[in-house]
C-alpha positions, -999 to 999 in steps of 0.1 A, spaced: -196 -8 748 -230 -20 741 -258 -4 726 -276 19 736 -315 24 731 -330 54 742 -368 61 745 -379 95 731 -414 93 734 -431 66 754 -467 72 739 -450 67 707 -429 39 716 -397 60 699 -368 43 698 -334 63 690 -304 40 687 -273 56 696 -235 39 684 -202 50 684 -179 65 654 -152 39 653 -126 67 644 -138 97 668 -156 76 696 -183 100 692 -218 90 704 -247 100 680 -279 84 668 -271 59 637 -285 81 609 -255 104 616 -232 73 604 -222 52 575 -215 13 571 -182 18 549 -173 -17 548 -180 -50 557 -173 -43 592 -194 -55 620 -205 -46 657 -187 -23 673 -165 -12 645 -194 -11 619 -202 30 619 -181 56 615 -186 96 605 -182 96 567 -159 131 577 -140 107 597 -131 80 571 -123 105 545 -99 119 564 -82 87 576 -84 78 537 -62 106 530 -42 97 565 -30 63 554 -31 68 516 -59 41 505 -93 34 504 -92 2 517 -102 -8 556 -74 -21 576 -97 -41 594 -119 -64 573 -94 -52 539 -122 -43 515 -124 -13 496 -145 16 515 -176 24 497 -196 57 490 -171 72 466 -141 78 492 -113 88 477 -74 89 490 -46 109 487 -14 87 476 15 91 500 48 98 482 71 73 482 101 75 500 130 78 472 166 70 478 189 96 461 217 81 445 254 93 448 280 93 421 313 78 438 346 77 423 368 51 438 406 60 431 
């Protein structure tokens, strides 16, 4: 899962470079991406779509991988805790 460089326009000497959304596995060119984090290599773009929605997933903005907060403004939706419901017992 290396990178990939791909030549547009030889006269020009073009160079696209083409990476992977660490959340989709989707192949684009990097200006479709975002470094949220301090991730690196392979795990260092993702689809800002794609983090904001795993954000909301999980419940935090905060990578599970390198554990800083995501940047850019994400924001997360908390996940309710679970509550236990107490009963009233009468013990005769």
């Amino acid at each position: 899962m290396g990178e990939v460089v791909i030549i547009i326009d030889e006269t020009k000497s073009s160079k696209l470079r083409i990476s992977r959304c660490r959340i989709c596995h989707e192949e684009e060119a990097e200006s479709f991406f975002e470094v949220p984090c301090a991730c690196s290599g392979t795990v260092k773009f993702a689809h800002r779509d794609c983090i904001q929605r795993w954000c909301n997933e999980k419940g935090n903005t905060t990578c599970e991988i390198c554990l800083q907060v995501y940047r850019h403004g994400y924001t997360a939706i908390p996940k309710p805790s679970k509550m236990i419901e107490e009963e009233e017992v009468t013990i005769r």
